[in-house]
Backbone as a printed PyTorch tensor [residue, N CA C, xyz], in Angstrom:
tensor([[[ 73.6730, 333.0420,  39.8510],
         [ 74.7440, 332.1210,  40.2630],
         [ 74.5760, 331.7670,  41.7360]],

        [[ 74.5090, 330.2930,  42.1270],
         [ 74.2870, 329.8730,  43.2230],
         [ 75.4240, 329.5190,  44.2110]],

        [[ 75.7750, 330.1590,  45.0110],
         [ 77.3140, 330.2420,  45.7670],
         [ 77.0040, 328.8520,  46.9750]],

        [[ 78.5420, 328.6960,  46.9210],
         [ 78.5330, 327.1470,  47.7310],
         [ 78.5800, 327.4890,  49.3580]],

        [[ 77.8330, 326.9000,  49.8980],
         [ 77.5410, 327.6810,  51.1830],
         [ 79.0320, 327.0900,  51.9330]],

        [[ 79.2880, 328.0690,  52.8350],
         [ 80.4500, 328.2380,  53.7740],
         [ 80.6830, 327.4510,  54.5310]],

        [[ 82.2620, 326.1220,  54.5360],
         [ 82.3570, 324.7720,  55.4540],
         [ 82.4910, 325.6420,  57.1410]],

        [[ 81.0560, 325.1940,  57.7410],
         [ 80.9640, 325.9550,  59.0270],
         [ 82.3140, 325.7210,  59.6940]],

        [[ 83.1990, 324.8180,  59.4910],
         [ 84.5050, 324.0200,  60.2940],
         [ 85.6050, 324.1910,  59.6910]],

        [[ 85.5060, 325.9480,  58.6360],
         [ 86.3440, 325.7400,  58.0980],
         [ 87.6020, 326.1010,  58.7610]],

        [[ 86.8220, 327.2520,  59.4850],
         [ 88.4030, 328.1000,  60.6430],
         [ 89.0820, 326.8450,  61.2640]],

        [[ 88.2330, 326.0060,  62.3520],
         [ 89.2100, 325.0730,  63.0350],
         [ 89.7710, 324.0500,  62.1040]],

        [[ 89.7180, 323.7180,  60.8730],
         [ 90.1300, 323.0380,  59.7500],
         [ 91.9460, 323.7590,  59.6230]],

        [[ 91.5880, 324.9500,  59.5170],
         [ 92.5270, 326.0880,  58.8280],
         [ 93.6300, 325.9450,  59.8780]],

        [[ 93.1120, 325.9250,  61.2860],
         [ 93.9470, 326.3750,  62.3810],
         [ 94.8260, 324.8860,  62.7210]],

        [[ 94.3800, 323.6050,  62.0020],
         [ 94.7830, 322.3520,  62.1170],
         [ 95.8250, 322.3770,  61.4470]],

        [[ 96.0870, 323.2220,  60.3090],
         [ 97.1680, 322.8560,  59.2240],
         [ 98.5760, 322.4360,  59.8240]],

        [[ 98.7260, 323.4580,  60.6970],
         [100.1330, 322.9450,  61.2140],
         [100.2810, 322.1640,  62.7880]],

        [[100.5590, 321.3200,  62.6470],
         [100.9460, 320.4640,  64.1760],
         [101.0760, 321.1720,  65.2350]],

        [[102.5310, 321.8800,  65.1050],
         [103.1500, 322.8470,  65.4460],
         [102.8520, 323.9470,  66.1010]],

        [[101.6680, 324.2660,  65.4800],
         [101.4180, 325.9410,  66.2580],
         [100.2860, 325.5200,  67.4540]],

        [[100.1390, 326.3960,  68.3990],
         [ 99.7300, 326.4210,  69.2980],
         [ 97.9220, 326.5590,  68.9940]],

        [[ 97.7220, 326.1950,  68.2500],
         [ 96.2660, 326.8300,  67.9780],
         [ 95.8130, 325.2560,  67.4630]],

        [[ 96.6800, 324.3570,  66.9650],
         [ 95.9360, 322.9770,  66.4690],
         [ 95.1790, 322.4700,  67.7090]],

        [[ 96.0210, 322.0830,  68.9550],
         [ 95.3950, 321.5160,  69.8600],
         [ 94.2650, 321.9170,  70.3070]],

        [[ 93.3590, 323.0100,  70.3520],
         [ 92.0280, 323.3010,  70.9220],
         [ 91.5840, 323.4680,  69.6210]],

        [[ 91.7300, 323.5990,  68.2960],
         [ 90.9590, 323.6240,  67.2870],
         [ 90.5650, 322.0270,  66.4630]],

        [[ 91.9280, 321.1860,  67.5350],
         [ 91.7020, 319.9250,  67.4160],
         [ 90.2870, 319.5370,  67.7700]],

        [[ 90.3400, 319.8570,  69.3680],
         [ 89.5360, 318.8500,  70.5340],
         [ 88.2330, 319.8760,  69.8470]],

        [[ 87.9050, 320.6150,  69.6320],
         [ 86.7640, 321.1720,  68.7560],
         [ 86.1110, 320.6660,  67.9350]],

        [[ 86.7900, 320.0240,  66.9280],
         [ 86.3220, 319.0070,  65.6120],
         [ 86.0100, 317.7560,  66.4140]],

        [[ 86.3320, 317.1500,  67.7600],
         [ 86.3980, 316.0720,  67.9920],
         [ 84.9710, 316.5470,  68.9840]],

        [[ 84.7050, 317.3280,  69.9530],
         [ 83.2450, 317.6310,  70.5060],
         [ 82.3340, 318.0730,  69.4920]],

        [[ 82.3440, 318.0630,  68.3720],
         [ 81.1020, 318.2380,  67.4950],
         [ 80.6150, 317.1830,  66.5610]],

        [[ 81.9680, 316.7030,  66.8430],
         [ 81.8000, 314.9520,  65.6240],
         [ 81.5120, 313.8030,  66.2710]],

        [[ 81.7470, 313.4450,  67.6110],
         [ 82.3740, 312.5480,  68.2830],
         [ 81.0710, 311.6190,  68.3190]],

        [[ 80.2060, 312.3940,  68.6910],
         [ 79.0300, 311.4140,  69.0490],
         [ 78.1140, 310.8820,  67.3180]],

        [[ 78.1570, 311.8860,  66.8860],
         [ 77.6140, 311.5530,  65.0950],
         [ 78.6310, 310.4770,  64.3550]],

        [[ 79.7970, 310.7190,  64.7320],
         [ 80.9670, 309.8810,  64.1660],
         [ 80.7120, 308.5950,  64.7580]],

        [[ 80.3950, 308.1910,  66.2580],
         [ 80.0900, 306.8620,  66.7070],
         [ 78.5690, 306.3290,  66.1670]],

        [[ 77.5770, 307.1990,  66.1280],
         [ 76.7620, 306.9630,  65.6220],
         [ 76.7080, 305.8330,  64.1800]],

        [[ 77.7690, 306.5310,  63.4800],
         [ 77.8010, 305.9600,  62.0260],
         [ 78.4990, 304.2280,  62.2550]],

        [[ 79.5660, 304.4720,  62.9970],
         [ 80.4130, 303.3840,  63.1100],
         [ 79.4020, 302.3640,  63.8060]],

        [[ 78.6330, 302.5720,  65.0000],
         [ 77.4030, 301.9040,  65.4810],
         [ 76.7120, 300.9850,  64.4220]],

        [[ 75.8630, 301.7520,  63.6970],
         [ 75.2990, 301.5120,  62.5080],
         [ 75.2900, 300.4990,  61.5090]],

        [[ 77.3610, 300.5280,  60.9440],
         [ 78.2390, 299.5020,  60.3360],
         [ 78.4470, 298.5090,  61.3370]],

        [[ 78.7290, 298.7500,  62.2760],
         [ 79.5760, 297.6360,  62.9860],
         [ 78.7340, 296.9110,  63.3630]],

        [[ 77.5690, 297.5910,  64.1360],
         [ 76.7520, 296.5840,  64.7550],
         [ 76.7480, 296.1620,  66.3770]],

        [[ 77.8880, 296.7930,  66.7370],
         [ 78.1700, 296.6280,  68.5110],
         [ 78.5070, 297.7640,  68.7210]],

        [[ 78.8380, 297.9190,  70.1340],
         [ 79.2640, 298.9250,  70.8820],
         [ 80.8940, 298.8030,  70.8310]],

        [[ 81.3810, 297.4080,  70.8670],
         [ 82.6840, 297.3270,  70.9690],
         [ 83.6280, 297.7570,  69.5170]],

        [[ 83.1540, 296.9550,  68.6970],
         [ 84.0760, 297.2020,  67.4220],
         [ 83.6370, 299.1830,  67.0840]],

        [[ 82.4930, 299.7310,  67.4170],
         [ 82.1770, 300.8080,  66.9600],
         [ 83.1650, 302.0220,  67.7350]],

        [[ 83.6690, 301.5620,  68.5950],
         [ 84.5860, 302.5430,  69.9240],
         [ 85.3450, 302.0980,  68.6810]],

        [[ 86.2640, 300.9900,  68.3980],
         [ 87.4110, 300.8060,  67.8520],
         [ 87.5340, 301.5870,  66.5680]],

        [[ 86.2140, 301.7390,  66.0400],
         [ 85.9270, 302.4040,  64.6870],
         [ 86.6520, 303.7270,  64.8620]],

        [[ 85.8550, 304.1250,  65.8190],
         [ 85.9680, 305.5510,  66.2580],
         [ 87.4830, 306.1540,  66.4160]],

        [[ 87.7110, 305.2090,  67.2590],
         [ 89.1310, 305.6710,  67.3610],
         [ 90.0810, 305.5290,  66.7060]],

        [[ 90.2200, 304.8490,  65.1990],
         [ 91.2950, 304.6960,  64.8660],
         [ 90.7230, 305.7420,  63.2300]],

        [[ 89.0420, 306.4800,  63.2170],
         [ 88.8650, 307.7010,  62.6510],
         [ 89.6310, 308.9260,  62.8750]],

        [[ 89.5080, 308.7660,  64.4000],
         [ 89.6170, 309.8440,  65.1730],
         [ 91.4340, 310.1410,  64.4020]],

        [[ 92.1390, 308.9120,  65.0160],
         [ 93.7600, 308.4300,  65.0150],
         [ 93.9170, 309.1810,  63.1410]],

        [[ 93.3930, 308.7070,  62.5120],
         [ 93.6980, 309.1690,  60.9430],
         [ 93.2210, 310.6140,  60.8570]],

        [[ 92.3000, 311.0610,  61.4310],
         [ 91.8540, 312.3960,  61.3160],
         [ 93.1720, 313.3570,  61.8020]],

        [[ 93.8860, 313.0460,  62.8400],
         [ 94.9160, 313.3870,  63.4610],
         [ 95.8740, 313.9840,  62.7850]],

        [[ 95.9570, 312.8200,  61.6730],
         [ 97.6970, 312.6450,  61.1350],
         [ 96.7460, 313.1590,  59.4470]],

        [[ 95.7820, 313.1570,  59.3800],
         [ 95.3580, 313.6480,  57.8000],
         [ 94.7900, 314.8910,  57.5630]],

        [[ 94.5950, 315.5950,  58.7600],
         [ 93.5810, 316.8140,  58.4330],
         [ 94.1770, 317.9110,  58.3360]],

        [[ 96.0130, 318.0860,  57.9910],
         [ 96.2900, 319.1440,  57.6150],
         [ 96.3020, 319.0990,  55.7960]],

        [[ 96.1600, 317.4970,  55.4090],
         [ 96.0990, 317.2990,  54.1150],
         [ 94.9750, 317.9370,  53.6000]],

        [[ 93.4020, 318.2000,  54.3140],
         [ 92.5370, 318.0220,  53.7230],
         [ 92.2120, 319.4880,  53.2450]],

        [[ 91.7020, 319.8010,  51.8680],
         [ 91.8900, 320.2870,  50.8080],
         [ 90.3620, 321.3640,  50.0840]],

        [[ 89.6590, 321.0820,  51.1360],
         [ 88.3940, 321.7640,  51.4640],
         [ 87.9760, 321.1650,  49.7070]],

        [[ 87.4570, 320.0500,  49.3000],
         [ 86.9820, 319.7970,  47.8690],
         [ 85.6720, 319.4050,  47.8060]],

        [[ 85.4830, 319.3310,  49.9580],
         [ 84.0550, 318.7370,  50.3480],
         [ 83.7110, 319.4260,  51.5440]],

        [[ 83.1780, 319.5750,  51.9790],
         [ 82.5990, 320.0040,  53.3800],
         [ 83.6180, 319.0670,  54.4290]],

        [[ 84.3140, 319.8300,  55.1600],
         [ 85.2130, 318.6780,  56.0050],
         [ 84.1080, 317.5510,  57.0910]],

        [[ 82.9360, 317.5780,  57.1750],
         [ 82.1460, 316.7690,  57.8680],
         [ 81.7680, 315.5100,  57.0670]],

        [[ 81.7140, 315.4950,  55.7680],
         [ 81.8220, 314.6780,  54.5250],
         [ 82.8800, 313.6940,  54.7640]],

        [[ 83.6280, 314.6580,  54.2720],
         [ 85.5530, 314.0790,  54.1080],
         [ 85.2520, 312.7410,  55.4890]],

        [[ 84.8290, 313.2820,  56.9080],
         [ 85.1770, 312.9480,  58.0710],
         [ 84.1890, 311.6180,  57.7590]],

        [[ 83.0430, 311.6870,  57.3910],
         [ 82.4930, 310.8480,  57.3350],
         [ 82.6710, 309.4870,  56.0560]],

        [[ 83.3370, 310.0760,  55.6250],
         [ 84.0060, 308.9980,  54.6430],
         [ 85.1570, 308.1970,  55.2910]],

        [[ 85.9320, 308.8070,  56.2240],
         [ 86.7830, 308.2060,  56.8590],
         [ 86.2340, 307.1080,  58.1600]],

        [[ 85.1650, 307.2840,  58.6230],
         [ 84.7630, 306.4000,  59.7180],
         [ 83.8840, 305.2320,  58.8660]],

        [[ 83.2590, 305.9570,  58.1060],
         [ 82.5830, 304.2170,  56.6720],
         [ 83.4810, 303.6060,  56.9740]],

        [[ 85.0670, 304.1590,  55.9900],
         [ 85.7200, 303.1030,  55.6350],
         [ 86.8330, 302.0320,  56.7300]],

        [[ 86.8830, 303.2640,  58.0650],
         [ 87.4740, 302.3640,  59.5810],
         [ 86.1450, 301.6180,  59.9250]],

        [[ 85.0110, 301.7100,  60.0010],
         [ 84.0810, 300.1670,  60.2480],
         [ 83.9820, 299.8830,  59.2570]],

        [[ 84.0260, 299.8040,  58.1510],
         [ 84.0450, 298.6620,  57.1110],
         [ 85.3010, 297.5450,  57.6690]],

        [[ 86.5020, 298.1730,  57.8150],
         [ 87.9300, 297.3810,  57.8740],
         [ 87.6550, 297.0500,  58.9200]],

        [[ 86.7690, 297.7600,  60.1390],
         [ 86.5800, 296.6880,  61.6370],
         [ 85.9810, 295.6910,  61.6720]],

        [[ 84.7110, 295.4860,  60.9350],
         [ 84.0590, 294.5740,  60.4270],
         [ 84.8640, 293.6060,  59.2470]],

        [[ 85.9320, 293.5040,  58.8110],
         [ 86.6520, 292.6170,  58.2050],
         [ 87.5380, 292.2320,  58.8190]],

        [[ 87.9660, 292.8000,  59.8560],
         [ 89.4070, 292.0310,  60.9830],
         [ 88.5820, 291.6590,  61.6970]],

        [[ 87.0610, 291.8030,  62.2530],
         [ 86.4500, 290.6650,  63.2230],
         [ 86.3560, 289.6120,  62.2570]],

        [[ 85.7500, 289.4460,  60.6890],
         [ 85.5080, 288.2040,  60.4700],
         [ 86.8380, 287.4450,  60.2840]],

        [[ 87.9460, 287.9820,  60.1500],
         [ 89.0790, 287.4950,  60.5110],
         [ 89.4810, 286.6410,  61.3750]],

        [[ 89.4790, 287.5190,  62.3650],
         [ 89.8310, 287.0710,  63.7070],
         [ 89.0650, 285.6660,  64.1680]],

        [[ 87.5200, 285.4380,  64.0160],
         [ 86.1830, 284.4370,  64.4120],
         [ 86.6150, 283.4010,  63.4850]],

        [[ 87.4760, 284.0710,  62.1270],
         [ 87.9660, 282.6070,  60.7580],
         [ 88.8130, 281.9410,  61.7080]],

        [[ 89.7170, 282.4010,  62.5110],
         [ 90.5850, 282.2180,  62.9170],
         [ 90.7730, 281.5020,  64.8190]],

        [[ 89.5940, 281.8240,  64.4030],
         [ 88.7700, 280.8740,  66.1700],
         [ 88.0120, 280.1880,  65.7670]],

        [[ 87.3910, 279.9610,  64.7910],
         [ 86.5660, 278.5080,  64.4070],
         [ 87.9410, 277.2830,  63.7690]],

        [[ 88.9900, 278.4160,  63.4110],
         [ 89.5230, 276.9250,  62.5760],
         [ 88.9450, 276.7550,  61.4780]],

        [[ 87.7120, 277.1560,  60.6300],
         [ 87.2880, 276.6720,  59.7040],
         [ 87.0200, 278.2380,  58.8740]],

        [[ 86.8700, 278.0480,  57.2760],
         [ 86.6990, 279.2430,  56.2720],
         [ 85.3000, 279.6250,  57.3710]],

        [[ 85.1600, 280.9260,  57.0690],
         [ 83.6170, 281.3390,  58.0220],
         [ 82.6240, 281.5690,  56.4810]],

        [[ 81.1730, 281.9260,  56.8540],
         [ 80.6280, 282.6000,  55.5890],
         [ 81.6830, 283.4180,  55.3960]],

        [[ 80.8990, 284.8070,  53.7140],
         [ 81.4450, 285.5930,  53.5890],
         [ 81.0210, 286.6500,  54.7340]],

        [[ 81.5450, 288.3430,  54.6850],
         [ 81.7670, 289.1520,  55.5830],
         [ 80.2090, 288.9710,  55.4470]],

        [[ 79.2800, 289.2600,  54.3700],
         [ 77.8990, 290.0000,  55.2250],
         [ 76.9470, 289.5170,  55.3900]],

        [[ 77.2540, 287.8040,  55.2520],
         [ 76.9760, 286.7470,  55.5840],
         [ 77.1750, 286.6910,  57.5710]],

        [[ 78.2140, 286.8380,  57.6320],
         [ 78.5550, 286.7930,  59.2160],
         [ 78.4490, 287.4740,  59.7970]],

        [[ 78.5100, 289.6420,  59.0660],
         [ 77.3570, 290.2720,  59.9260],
         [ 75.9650, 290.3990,  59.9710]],

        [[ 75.7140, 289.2600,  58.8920],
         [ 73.9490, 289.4630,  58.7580],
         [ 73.7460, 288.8920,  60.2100]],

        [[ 74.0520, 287.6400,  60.7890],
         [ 73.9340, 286.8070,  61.4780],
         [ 74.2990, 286.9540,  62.8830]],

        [[ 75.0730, 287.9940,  63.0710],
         [ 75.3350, 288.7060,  64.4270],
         [ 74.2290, 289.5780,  64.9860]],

        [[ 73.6140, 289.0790,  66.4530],
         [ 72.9540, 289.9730,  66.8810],
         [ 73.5380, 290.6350,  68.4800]],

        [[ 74.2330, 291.4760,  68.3500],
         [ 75.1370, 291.8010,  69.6010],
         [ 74.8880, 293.0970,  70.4640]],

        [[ 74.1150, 292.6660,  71.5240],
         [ 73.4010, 292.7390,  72.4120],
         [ 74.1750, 294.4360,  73.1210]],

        [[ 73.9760, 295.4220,  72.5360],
         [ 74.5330, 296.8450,  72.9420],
         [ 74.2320, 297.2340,  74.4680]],

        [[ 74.9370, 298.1720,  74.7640],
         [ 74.6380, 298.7470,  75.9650],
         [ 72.8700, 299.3710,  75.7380]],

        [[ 72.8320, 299.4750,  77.5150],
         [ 71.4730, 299.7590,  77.1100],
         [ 70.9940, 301.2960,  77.2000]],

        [[ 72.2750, 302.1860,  76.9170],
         [ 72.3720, 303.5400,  76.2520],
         [ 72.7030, 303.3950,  75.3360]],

        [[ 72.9810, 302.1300,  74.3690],
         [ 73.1700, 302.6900,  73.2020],
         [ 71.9680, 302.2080,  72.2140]],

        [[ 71.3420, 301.3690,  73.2560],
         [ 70.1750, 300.6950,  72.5060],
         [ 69.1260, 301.9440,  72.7410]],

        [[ 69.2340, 302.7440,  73.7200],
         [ 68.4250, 303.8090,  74.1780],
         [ 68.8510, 304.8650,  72.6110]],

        [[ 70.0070, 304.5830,  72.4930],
         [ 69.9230, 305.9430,  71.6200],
         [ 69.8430, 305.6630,  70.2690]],

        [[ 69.7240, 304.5090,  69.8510],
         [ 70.1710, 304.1880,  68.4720],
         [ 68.7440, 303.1170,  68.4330]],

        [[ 68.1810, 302.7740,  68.9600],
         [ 67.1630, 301.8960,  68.6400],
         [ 67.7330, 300.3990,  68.4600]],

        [[ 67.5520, 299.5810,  69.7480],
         [ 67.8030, 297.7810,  69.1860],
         [ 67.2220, 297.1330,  68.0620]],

        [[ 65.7910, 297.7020,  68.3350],
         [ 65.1500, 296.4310,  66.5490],
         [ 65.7040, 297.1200,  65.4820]],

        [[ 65.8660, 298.8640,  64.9010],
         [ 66.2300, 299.0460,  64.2860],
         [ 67.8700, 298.7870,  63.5660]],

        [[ 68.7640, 298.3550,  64.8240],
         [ 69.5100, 298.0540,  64.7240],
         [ 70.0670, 296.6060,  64.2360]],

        [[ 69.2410, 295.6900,  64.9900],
         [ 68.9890, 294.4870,  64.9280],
         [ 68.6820, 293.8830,  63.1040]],

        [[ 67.7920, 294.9200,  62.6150],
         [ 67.3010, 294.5790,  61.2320],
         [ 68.5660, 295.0980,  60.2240]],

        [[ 69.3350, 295.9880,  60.6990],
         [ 70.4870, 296.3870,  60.0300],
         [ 71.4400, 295.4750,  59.8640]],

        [[ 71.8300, 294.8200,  61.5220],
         [ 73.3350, 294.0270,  61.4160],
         [ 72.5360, 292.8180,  60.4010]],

        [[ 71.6570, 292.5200,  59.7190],
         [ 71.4370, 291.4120,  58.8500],
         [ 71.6720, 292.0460,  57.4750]],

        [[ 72.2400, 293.1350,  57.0660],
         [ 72.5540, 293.3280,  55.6450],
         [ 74.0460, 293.9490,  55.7440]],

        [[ 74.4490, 294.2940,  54.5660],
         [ 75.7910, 294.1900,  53.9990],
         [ 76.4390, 295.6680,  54.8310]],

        [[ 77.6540, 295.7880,  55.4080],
         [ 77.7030, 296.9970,  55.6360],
         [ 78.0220, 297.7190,  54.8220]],

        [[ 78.2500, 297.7690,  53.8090],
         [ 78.3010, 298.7510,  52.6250],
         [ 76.6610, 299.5560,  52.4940]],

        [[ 75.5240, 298.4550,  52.9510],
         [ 74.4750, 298.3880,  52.5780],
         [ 73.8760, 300.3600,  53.8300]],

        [[ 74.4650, 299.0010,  54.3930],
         [ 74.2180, 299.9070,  56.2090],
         [ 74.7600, 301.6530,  56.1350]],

        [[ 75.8060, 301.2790,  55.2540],
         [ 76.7160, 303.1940,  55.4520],
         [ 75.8110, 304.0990,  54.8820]],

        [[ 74.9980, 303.1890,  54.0500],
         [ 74.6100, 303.9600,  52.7160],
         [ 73.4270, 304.4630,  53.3020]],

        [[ 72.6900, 303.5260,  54.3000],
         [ 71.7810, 304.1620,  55.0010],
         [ 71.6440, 304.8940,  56.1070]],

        [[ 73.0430, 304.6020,  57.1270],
         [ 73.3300, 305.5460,  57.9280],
         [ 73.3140, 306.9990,  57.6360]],

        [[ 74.1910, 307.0710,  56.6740],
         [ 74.5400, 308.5850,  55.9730],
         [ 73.4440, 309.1200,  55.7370]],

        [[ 72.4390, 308.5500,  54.9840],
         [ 71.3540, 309.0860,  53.9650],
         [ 70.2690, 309.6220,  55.0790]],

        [[ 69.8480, 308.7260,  55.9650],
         [ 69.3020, 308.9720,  56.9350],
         [ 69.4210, 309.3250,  58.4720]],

        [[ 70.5060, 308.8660,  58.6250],
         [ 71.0400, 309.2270,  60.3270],
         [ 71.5830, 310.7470,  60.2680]],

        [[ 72.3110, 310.7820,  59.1280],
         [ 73.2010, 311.9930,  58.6610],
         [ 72.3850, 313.1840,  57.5950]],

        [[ 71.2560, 312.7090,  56.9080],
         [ 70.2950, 313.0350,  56.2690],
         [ 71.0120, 314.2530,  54.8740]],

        [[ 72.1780, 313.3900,  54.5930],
         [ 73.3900, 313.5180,  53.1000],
         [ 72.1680, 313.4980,  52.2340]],

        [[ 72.4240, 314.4050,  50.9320],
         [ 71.9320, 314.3920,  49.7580],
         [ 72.8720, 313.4380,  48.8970]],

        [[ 72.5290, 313.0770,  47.4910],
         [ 73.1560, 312.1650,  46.9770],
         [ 74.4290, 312.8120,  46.7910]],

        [[ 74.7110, 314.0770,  46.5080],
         [ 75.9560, 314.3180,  45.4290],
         [ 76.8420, 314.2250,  47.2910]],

        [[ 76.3380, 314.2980,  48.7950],
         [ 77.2030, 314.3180,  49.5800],
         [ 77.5380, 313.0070,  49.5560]],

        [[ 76.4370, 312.1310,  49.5730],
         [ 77.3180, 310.6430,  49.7920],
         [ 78.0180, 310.1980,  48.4050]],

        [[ 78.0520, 310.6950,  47.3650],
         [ 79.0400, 310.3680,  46.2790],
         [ 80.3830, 310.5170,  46.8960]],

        [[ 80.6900, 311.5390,  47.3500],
         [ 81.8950, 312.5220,  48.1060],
         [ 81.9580, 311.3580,  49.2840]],

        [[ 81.1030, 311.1470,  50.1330],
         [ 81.3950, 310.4500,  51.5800],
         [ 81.7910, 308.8870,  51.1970]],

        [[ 81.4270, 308.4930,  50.1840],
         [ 81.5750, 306.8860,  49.9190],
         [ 82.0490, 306.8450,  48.7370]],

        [[ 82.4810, 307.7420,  47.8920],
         [ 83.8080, 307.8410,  47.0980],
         [ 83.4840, 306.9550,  46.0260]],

        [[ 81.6510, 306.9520,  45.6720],
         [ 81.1010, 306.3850,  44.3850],
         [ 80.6620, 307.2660,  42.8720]],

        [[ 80.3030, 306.9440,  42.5730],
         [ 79.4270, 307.5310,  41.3300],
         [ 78.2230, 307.7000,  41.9140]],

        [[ 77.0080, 308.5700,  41.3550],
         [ 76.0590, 309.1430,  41.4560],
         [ 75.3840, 307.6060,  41.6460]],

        [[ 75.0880, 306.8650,  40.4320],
         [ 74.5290, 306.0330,  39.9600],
         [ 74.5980, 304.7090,  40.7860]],

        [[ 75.5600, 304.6680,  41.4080],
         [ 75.8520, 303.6560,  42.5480],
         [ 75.6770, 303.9870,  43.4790]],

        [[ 75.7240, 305.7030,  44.3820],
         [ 74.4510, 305.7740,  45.2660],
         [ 73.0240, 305.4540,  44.9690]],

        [[ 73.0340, 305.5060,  44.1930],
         [ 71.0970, 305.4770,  43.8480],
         [ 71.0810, 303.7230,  43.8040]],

        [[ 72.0900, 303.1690,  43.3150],
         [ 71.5280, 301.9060,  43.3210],
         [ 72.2080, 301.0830,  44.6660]],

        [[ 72.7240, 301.5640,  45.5660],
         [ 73.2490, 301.3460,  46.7550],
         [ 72.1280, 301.3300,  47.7790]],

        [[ 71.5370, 302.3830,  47.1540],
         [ 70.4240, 303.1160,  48.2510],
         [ 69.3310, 301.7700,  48.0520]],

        [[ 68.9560, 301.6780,  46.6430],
         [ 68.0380, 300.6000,  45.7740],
         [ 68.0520, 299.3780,  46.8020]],

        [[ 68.9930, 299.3130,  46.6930],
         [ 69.5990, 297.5730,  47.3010],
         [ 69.4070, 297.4070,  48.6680]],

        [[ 69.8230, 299.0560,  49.5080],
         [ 69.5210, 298.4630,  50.8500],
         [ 68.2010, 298.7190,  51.4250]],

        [[ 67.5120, 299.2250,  50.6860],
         [ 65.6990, 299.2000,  50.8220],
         [ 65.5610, 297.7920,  50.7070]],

        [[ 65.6760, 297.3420,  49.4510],
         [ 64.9140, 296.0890,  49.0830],
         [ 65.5170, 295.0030,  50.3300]],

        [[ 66.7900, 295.0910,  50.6600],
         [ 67.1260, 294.2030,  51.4810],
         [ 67.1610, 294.3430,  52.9120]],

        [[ 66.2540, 295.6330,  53.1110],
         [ 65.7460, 295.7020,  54.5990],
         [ 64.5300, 295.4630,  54.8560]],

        [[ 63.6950, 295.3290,  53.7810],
         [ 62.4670, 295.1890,  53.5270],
         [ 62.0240, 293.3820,  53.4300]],

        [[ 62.9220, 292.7980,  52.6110],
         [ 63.2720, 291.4750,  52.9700],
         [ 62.9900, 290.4210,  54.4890]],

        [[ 64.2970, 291.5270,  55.5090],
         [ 64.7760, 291.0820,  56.6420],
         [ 63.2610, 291.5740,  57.1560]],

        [[ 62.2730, 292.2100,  57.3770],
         [ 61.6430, 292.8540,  57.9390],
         [ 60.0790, 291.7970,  57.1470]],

        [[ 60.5250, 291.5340,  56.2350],
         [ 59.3980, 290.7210,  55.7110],
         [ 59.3130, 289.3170,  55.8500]],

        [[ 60.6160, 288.7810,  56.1460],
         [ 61.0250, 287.7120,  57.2320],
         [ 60.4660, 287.6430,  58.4760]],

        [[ 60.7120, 288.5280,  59.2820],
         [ 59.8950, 288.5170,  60.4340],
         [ 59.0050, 289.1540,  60.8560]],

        [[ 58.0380, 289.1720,  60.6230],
         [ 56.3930, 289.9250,  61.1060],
         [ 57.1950, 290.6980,  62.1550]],

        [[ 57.5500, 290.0370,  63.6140],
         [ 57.4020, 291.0370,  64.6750],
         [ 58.0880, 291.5100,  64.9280]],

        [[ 59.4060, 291.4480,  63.8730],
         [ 60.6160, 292.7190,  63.6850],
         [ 60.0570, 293.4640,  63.2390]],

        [[ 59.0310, 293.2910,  62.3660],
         [ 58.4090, 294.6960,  61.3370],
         [ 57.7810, 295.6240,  62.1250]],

        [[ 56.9080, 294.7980,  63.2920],
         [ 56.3780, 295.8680,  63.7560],
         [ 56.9060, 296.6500,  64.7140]],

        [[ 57.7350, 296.0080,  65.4950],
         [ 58.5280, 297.0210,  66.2090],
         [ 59.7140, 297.7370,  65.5130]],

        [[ 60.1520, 297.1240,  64.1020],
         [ 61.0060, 299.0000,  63.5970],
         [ 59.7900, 299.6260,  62.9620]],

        [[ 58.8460, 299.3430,  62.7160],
         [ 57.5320, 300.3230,  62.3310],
         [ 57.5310, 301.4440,  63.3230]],

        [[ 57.3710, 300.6770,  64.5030],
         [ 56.9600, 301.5400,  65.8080],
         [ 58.0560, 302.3940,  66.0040]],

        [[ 59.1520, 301.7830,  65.4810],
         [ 60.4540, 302.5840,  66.1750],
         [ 61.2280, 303.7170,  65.2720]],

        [[ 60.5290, 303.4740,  63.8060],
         [ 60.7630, 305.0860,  63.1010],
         [ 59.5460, 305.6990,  62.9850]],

        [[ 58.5880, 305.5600,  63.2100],
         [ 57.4050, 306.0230,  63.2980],
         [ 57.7150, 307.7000,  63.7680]]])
């Protein structure tokens, strides 16, 4: 019998339960120095900027706050966490195409239509840390497309974790995963000298 290995986060998880006691607040800011930078990472990834990805972050962070005495240990709480920042840049990335519908005056494409087409020019620590071309070849596919590869690879999730993190079926990771190969491979087969510099840049 193969035992489920131990949520390393489970104590400061435990010590979160109540608001109230004196032990949430530093078992808080704990979960938040071990996540903080992996958690922006992901939102990076989806969003595609530096700006909407802070916003990601923080309104993860904001729900993590008010939800993590709910959470129910059914996943590794780093899972759980990471399911919650997918789905705050997914919704950041739908109130920008909002907002741009709403400054053109006119219907815009659809959402991953308008983040395919965004290329937004990051700090140049974050281009240092996250890679620009690699990034660059990302904001041109779907962010659903993008989580699926963040996770799998930035986060280096097995399937049954991103079932749990993106709240699919097995079968729709695998064909999630399917889709955003073929359609990075596409963007990359589009442009010769994007290819070679994300060649160079996961190399």
């Amino acid at each position: 019998m193969t035992l489920e290995p131990r949520d390393p986060d489970a104590d400061l998880v435990r010590a979160c339960r109540d608001p109230n006691d004196e032990a949430f607040e530093p078992a808080f800011e704990e979960l938040y120095r071990r996540y903080a930078d992996r958690v922006y990472s992901i939102a990076y990834r989806i969003t595609g900027n530096a700006v909407d990805a802070m916003d990601a972050v923080q309104e993860c962070f904001s729900l993590l706050f008010r939800k993590v005495c709910a959470f129910r240990n059914e996943s590794l709480f780093s899972t759980w966490l990471f399911r919650l920042v997918v789905n705050c840049s997914i919704d950041t990335v739908r109130a920008r195409a909002a907002r741009q519908r709403q400054l053109d005056g006119e219907r815009p494409p659809d959402i991953e239509t308008a983040v395919g087409n965004e290329v937004d020019p990051a700090s140049a620590a974050s281009k240092a840390e996250l890679g620009g071309i690699v990034q660059q070849a990302l904001n041109k596919i779907s962010p659903k497309l993008r989580a699926a590869l963040a996770l799998r690879y930035l986060e280096g999730m097995s399937y049954e974790e991103l079932c749990v993190a993106l709240d699919v079926s097995m079968g729709t990771v695998k064909s999630r995963l399917a889709r955003a190969h073929v359609a990075l491979e596409n963007v990359l087969r589009n442009d010769p000298a994007m290819r070679v510099h994300f060649e160079e840049e996961v190399a």
